[in-house]
N, C-alpha and C positions, 0 to 999 in steps of 0.2 A: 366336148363330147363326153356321153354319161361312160364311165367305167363299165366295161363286159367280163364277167369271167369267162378265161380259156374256153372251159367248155359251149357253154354257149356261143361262143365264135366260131368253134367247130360245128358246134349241132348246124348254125343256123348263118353259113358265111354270105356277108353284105351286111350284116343287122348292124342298123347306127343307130343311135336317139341324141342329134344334136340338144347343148341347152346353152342357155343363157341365162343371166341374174340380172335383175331389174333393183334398183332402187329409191326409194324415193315417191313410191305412188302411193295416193289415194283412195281407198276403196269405198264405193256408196254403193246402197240399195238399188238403186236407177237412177238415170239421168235422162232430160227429157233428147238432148241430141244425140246418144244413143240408142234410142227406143227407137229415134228417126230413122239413126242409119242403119239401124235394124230391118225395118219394113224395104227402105230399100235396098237390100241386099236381098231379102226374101221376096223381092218382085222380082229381082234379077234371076235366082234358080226357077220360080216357076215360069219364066218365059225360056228361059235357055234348058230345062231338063224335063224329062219324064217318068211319072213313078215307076211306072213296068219296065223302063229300058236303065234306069241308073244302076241298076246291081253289074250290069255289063261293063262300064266307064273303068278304062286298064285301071287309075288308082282304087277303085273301089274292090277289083276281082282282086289286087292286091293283096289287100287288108283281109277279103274274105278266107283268101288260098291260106294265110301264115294262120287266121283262126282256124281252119280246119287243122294244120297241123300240131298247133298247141293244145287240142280239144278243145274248143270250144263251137258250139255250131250257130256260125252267124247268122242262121235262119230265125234263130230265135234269141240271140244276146246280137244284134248288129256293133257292128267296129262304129267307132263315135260319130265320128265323121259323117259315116254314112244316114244313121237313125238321126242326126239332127235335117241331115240333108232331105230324107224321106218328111220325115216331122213337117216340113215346109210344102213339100208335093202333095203333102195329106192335107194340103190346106188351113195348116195350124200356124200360128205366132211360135217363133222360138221363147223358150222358157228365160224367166228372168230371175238370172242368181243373184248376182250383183256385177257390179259394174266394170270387175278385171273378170269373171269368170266370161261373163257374156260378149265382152272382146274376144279375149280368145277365140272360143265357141265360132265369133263371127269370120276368123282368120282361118280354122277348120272349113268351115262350110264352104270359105272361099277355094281353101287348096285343097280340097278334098283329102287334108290329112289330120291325124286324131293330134291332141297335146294333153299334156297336162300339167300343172303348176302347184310348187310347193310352197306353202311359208318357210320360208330360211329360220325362224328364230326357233320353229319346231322340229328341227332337224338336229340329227345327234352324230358326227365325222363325216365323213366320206358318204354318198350314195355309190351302190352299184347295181348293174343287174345282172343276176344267178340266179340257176334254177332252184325251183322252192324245195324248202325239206317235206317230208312226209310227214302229215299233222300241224302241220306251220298252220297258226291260225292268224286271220287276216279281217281285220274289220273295215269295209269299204263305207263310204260315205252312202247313209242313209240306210244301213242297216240295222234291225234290231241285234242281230247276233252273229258273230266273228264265223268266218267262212274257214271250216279245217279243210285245206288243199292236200290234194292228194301226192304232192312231191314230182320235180321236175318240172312246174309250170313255170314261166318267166317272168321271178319278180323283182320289183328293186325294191334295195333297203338299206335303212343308214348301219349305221354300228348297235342300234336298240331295237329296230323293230321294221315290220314291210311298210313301205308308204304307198306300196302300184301294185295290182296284179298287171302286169305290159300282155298289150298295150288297152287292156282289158277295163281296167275300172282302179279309182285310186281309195286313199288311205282316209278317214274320215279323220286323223291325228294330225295332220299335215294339211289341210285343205286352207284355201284360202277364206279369209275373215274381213271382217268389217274393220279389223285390227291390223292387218297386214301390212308391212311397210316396203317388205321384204322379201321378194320372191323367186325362186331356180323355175324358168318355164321349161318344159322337156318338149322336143318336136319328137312324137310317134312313128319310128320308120321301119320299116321291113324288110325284109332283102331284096326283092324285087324294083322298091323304090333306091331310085340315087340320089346320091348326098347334095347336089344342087338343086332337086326338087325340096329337098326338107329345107334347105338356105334360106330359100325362096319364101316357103311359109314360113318360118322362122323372122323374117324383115318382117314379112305383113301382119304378123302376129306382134312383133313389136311397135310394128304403125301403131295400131288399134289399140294396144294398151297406152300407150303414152300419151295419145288422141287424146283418150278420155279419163287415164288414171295418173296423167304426170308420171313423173318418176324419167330416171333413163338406163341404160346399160352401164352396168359396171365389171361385167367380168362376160366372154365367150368361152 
């Protein structure tokens, strides 16, 4: 379980981000029986969900409720989960990272909850998550230029620097690579979600990387 500071266990009582460490996987651009089980997971939401009713589904109002109280307004930044899920009802293919991101991604869509994964060899002590300082600047993946936070948002960070805005958007320092051998997967939870629903996607999120990236668990 990722480290909380006091405060934020107070601010926000329930909040867990189960994680797990992976080693030993492969990472590629694509693969062709992933692109497959891609299409068919994305035939399976658009038969089973609808765009105008999915912001209603309890884990979804979830995810929404704790963005409103962190500021952030999921009408226009949606929780992961959800915008890949929508992504699919919009009649689009899911995006293709590469081949441990798009796991993931696919174990999200299945449990309707967000993740996110670090390179371990870019990681510098302990991860925890506390609320951010005032000014803490924050460079998320696929940014031109570092986001100064406005103090008290919920981040996590090693001993040198943020790698998450939680459960918000991650560290463009830390992200996974074509190089990666190595990786800390975090399951995105909320207070209102319980710790054997995050379990849950947590397995199926290890199904699907190991599926397709090798590797297997070496530390919970």
């Amino acid at each position: 379980m990722l480290k909380l500071e006091e405060g934020l266990k107070l601010r926000f009582p329930g909040l867990a981000a189960p994680i797990v460490i992976l080693d030993g996987v492969t990472v590629e651009p694509e693969k062709p029986e992933l692109q497959d089980f891609k299409r068919q997971v994305e035939e399976e939401v658009r038969q089973k969900y609808d765009l105008e009713t999915i912001k209603d589904a309890p884990l979804m109002r979830s995810y929404r409720d704790f963005y409103w109280k962190i500021g952030i307004d999921p009408t226009k930044d949606r929780p992961a989960a959800e915008a890949l899920v929508r992504r699919i009802l919009a009649g689009k293919s899911l995006p293709t990272i590469n081949t441990l991101v798009d796991a993931y991604n696919l174990a999200s869509v299945k449990g309707f909850i967000p993740m996110a994964a670090f390179d371990i060899e870019k990681i510098r002590g302990e991860l925890i998550m506390r609320p951010a300082l005032a000014e803490e600047k924050f460079l998320g993946i696929g940014m031109r230029a570092p986001q100064v936070l406005k103090g008290n948002e919920p981040v996590v960070s090693d001993s040198e620097k943020l790698v998450a805005i939680y459960p918000y958007r991650d560290a463009d320092s830390t992200k996974i690579t074509l190089t990666t051998k190595k990786l800390l997967l975090m399951i995105c939870g909320v207070p209102e979600v319980n710790l054997i629903t995050l379990e849950e996607a947590m397995s199926v999120a290890v199904d699907f990387i190991t599926r397709f990236c090798g590797g297997s668990v070496v530390e919970v």
